[in-house]
LUMLUM-400017 format. One record per residue (C-alpha): x, y, z; residue in one letter. Coordinates in pm, whole numbers, padded with zeros to 5 digits, always signed. Example, Ala and Ser with C-alpha at 12.3 -4.5 7.8 and 13.67 -1.06 7.14 Angstrom:
! LUMLUM-400017
+01230-00450+00780a;+01367-00106+00714s;
//
This chain:
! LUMLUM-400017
+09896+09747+10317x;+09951+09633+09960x;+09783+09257+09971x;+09917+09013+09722x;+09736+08663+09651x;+09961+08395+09476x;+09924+08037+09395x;+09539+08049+09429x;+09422+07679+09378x;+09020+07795+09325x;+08848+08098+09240x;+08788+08352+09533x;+08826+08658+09684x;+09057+08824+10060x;+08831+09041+10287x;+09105+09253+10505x;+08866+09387+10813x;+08960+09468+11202x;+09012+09209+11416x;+08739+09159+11683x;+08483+09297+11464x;+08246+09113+11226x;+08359+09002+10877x;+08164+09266+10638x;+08011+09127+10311x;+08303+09273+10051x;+08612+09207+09906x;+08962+09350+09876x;+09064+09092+09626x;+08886+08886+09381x;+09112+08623+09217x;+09154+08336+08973x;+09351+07963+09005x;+09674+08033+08962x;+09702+08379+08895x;+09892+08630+09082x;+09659+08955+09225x;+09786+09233+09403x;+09607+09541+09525x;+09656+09820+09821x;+09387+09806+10117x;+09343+10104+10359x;+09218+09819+10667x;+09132+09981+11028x;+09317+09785+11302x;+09110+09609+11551x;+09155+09424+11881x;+09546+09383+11950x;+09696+09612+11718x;+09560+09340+11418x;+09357+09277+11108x;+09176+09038+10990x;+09263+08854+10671x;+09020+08564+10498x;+09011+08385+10254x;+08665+08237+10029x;+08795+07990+09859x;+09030+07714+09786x;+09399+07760+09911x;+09606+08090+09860x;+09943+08229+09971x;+09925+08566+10070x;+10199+08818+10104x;+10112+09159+10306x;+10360+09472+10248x;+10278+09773+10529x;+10317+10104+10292x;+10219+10366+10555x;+09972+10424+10835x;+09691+10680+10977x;+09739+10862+11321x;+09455+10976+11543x;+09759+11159+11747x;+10025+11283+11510x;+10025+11514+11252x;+10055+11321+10934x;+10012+11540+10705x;+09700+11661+10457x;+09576+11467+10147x;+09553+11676+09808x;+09301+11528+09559x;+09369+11586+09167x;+09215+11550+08880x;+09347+11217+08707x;+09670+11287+08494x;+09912+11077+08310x;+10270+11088+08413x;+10407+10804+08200x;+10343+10551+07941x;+10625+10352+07824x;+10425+10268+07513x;+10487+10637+07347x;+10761+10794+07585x;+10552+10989+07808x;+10758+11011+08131x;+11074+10989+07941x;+11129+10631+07894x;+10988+10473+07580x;+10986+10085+07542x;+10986+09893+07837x;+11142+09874+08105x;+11386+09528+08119x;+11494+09308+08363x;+11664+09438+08711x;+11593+09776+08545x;+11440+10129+08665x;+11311+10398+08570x;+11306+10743+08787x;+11001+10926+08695x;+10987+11278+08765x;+10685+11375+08973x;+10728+11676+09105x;+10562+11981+08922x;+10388+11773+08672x;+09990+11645+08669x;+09915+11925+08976x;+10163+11823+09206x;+10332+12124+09304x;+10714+12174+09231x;+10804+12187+09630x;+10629+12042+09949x;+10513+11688+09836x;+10560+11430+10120x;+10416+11188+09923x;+10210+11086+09602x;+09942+10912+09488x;+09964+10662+09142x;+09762+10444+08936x;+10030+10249+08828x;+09943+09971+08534x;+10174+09694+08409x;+10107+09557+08025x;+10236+09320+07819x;+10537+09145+08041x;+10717+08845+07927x;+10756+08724+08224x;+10650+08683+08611x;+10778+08962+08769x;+10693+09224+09035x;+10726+09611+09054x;+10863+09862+09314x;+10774+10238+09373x;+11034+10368+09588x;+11146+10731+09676x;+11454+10850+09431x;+11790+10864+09577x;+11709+10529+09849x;+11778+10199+09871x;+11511+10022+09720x;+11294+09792+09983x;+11215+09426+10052x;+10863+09449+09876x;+10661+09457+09571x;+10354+09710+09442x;+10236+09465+09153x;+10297+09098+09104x;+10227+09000+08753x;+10261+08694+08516x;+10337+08723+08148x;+10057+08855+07902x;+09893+09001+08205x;+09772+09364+08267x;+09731+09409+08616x;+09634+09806+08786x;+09735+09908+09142x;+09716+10173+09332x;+10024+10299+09505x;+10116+10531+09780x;+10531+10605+09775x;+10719+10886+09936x;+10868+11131+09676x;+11224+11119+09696x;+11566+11366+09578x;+11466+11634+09325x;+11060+11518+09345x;+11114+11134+09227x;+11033+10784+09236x;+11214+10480+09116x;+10993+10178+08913x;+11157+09886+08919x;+11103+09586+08710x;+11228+09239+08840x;+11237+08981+08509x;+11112+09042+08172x;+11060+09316+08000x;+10704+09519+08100x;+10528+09897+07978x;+10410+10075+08266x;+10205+10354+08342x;+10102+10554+08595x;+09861+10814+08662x;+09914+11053+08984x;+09578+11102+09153x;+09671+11310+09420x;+09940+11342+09716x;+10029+11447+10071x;+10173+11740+10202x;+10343+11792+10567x;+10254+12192+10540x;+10003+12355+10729x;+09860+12599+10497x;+09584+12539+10348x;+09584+12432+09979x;+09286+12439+09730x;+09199+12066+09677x;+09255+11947+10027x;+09060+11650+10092x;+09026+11690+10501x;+09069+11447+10740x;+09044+11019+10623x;+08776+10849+10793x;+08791+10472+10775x;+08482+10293+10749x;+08384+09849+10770x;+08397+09791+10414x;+08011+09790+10277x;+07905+09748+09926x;+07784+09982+09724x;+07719+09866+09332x;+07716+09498+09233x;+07578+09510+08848x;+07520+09149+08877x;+07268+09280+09118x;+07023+09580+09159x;+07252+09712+09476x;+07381+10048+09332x;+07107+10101+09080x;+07246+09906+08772x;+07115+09546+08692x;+07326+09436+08451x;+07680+09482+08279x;+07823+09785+08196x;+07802+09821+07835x;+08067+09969+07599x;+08160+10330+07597x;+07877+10360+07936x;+07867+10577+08188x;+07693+10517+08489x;+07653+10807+08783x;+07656+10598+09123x;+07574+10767+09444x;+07814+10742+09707x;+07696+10933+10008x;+07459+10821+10231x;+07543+10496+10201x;+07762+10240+10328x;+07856+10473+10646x;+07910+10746+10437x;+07744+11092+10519x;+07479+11279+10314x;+07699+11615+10356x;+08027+11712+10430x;+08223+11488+10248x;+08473+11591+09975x;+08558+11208+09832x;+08524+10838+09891x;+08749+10508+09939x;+08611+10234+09698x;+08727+09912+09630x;+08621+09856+09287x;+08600+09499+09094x;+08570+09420+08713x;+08442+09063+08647x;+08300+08866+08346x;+08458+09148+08095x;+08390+09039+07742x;+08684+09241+07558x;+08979+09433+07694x;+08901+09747+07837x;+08976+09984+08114x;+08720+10144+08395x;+08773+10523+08479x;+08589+10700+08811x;+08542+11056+08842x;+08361+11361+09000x;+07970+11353+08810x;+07932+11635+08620x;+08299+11704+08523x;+08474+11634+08198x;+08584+11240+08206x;+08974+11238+08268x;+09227+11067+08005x;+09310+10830+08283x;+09233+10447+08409x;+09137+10302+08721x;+09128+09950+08653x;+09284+09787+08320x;+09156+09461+08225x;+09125+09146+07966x;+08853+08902+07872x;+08741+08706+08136x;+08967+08782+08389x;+08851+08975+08731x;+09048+09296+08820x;+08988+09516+09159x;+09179+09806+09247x;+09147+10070+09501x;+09040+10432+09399x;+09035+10754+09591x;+08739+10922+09382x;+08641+11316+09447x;+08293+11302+09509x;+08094+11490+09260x;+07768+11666+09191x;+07415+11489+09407x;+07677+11297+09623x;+07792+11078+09329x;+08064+10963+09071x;+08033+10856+08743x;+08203+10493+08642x;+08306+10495+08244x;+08338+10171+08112x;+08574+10192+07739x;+08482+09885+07588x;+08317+09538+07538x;+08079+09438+07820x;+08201+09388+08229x;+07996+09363+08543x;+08127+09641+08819x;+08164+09576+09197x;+08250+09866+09464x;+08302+09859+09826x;+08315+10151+09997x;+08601+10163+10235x;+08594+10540+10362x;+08557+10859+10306x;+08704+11229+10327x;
//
């Protein structure tokens, strides 16, 4: 689902959780009054063919958009991991659209055979998508190329804001997806983090099967869970284990779910998670502005001891992650 809060009169957070089973201690959203938060949950269903959805504090509209689902019965397909990779920034033309994109306007961004998603046989893909610097409140649609585009929204923004998602969209005619920008003018970019592929043969970088977990946390630098009292300083890396915790296995496991948070942040900055011990992508999880919280979800490949490293690019921010399953 990709959860949007709206009209929040009070600070707070959404938990998304199975019905029928007890509320875990984490958060799929953490939001501001009057801001406008959007970002995609992976929720198990529970009791009735239903989730759970509360809210902390104060009153909120929410608006729920189903993008896709997971089958114990059907074949749906495999997951591909990849190593972060930029497929467009408006800023300097990367994706071949420089400046940004207007009102009632989109762009049709080329995905197939660039960033490690292979020319032929993509089902789907996986992008951090990023809006910056819109005039105006406005929403955002991924959509496959060549079809009509649908009744929902991937990122609800205001103006000034930069706001990260992650997104899941089928990859339509000739490998592409459509952006589309509502009002104002916004940049965009998106990073491809991986995709899905309908074939049967086996692909170097398959992830293996998704195993959805009760979201538990995992590092709260405002407290000593995860190993890190204390904010994230500029240019810091910190290497967070992720197995054997939370429901996740010591062995066996090839990358985690994590619902990762940004709060307090003292300058503008932007969080990227990756494999420990390999080279730090030029990518972004989670974009964000003084004093304003940010989550996002991230599909991370685990990396060497069980862990991933969280890089932090500037001024000073206190992380959260929930883990929210594994592969």
């Amino acid at each position: 689902l990709n959860v949007t809060v709206t009209e929040p009169t009070a600070t707070g957070f959404v938990t998304v959780y199975p019905t029928g089973q007890p509320r875990p201690t984490a958060s799929n959203l953490n939001f501001t009054p009057g801001l406008t938060a959007p970002n995609l949950v992976i929720a198990r269903v529970g009791a009735n063919g239903s989730v759970a959805s509360y809210n902390s504090g104060g009153n909120t509209h929410v608006v729920a958009d189903v993008m896709g689902y997971y089958s114990t019965d059907d074949w749906a397909g495999q997951q591909y991991g990849l190593s972060p990779a930029r497929l467009m920034d408006t800023r300097n033309g990367n994706g071949g659209k420089l400046g940004p994109i207007g009102p009632q306007q989109q762009h049709v961004l080329q995905i197939a055979g660039r960033g490690g998603v292979p020319a032929t046989g993509a089902d789907s893909v996986i992008l951090n998508v990023t809006v910056t610097e819109p005039t105006a409140a406005s929403f955002l649609t991924a959509y496959p190329g060549g079809e009509n585009r649908p009744n929902a929204s991937n990122l609800n923004f205001t103006p000034g804001q930069t706001v990260p998602n992650l997104v899941i969209v089928k990859v339509g005619d000739n490998g592409r997806v459509n952006l589309y920008n509502d009002q104002g003018s916004t940049h965009v970019v998106a990073d491809v983090v991986g995709y899905y592929s309908l074939s049967l043969t086996e692909i170097t970088g398959n992830l293996g099967s998704h195993v959805g977990l009760p979201p538990a946390r995992v590092l709260d630098t405002r407290t000593t869970v995860g190993g890190h009292l204390g904010a994230l300083a500029p240019r810091e890396s910190f290497s967070l284990r992720v197995t054997g915790r939370g429901g996740v296995p010591q062995n066996n496991v090839s990358a985690v779910i994590l619902n990762v948070t940004v709060t307090e942040p003292t300058a503008t900055g932007f969080v990227t998670v990756y494999p420990t011990g390999q080279p730090r992508p030029t990518a972004s999880n989670l974009n964000f502005t003084p004093g304003l919280t940010a989550p996002n979800l991230v599909i991370a490949r685990v990396g060497a001891n069980g862990s991933i490293d969280i890089f932090n690019s500037g001024g000073n921010t206190h992380v959260v992650a929930d883990v929210m399953g594994y592969y």
